[in-house]
C-alpha positions as CSV (number, residue, x, y, z in Angstrom):
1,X,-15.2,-2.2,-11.8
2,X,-12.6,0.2,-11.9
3,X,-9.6,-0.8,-9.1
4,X,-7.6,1.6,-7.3
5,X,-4.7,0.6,-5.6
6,X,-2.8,1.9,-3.0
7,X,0.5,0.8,-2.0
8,X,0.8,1.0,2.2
9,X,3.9,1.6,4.1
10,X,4.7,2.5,7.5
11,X,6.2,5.7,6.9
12,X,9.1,7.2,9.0
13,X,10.3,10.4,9.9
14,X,13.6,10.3,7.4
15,X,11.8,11.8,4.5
16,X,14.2,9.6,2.1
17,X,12.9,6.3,3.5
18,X,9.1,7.4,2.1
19,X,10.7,8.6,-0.9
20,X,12.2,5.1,-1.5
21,X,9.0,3.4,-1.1
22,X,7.3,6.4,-3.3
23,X,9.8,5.4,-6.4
24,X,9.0,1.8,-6.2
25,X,5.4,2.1,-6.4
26,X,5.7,4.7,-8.3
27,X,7.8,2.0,-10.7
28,X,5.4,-0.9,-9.8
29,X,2.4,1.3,-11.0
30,X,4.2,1.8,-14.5
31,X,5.0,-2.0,-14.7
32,X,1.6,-3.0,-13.6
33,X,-0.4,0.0,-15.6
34,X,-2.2,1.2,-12.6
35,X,-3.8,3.9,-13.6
36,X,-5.9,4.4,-10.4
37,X,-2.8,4.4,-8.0
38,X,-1.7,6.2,-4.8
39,X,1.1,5.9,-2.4
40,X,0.1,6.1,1.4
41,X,1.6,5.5,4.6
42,X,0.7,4.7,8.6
43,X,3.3,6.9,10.7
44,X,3.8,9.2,7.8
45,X,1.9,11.7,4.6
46,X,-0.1,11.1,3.1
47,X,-2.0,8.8,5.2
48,X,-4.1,6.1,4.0
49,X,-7.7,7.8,4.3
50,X,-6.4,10.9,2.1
51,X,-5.2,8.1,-0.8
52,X,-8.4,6.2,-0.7
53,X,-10.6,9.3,-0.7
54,X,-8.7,10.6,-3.4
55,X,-8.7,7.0,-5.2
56,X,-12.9,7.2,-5.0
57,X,-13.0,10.7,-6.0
58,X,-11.5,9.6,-8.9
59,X,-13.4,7.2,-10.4
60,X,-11.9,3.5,-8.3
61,X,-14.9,1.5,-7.5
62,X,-13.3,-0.5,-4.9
63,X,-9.9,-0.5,-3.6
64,X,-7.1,-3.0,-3.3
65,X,-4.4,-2.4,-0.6
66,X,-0.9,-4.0,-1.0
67,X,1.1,-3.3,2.3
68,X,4.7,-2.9,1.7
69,X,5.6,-4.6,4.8
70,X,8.3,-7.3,5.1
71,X,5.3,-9.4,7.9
72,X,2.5,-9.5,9.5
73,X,3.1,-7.7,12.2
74,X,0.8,-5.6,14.6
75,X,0.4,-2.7,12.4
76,X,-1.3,-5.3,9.8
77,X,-3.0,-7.7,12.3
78,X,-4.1,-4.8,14.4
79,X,-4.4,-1.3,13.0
80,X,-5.0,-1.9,9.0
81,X,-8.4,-3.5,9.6
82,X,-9.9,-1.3,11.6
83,X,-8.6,1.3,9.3
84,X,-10.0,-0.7,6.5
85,X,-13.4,-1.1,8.6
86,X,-13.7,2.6,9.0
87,X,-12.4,3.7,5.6
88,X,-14.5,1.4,3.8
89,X,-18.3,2.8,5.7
90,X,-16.5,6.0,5.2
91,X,-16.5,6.1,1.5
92,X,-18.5,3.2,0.8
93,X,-16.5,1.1,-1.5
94,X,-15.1,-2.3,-0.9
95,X,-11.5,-2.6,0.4
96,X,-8.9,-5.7,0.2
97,X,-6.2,-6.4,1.6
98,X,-2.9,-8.4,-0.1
99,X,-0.9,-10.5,2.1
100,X,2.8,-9.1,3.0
101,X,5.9,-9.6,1.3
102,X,6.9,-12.0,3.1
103,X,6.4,-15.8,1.8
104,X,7.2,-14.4,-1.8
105,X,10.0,-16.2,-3.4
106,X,11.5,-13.1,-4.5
107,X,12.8,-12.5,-1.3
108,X,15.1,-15.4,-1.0
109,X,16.2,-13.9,-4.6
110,X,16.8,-10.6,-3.6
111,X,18.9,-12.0,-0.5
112,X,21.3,-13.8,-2.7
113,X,21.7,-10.5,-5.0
114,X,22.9,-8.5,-2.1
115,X,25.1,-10.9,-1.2
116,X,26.6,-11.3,-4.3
């Protein structure tokens, strides 16, 4: 099985906000040696049907979604699995979803950086 994985972010209309989350997938991809990888957002472009179509196009088998949201909120308890729903008939390939960021204990980490 060959993985793609998309990193999902809300997306805003400040261009440098999706460029922030761009350089730290873009960064996590590197780390992690993703080499089926695209950066996608809900409120913002690309959205996330263009990155998993381009993902299958390119070879991913199924897909894994890690949102790069702080919680679950309503966009991820709401609108990503209907998306998901839709995407994955769409292009038939499997789709997951990763939890949030939140609960991992590099918050609390990061937190205390800041602070310091």
């Amino acid at each position: 099985m060959r993985t793609g994985i998309v990193v999902f972010g809300h997306g805003s209309s400040v261009e440098s906000a999706n460029e922030a989350v761009r350089v730290v997938a873009a960064e996590a991809a590197r780390s992690g040696g993703w080499d089926l990888f695209e950066t996608t957002f809900l409120e913002a472009a690309p959205r996330l049907d263009e990155g998993v179509r381009k993902l299958v196009e390119r070879g991913a088998d199924e897909i894994l979604i890690l949102p790069y949201f702080l919680t679950l909120g309503i966009h991820l308890q709401r609108d990503l699995p209907k998306l998901v729903d839709d995407l994955s008939r769409a292009n038939g390939v499997a789709i997951r979803v990763a939890p949030p960021l939140d609960g991992h204990p590099a918050l609390s980490r990061i937190l205390v950086e800041r602070a310091q």
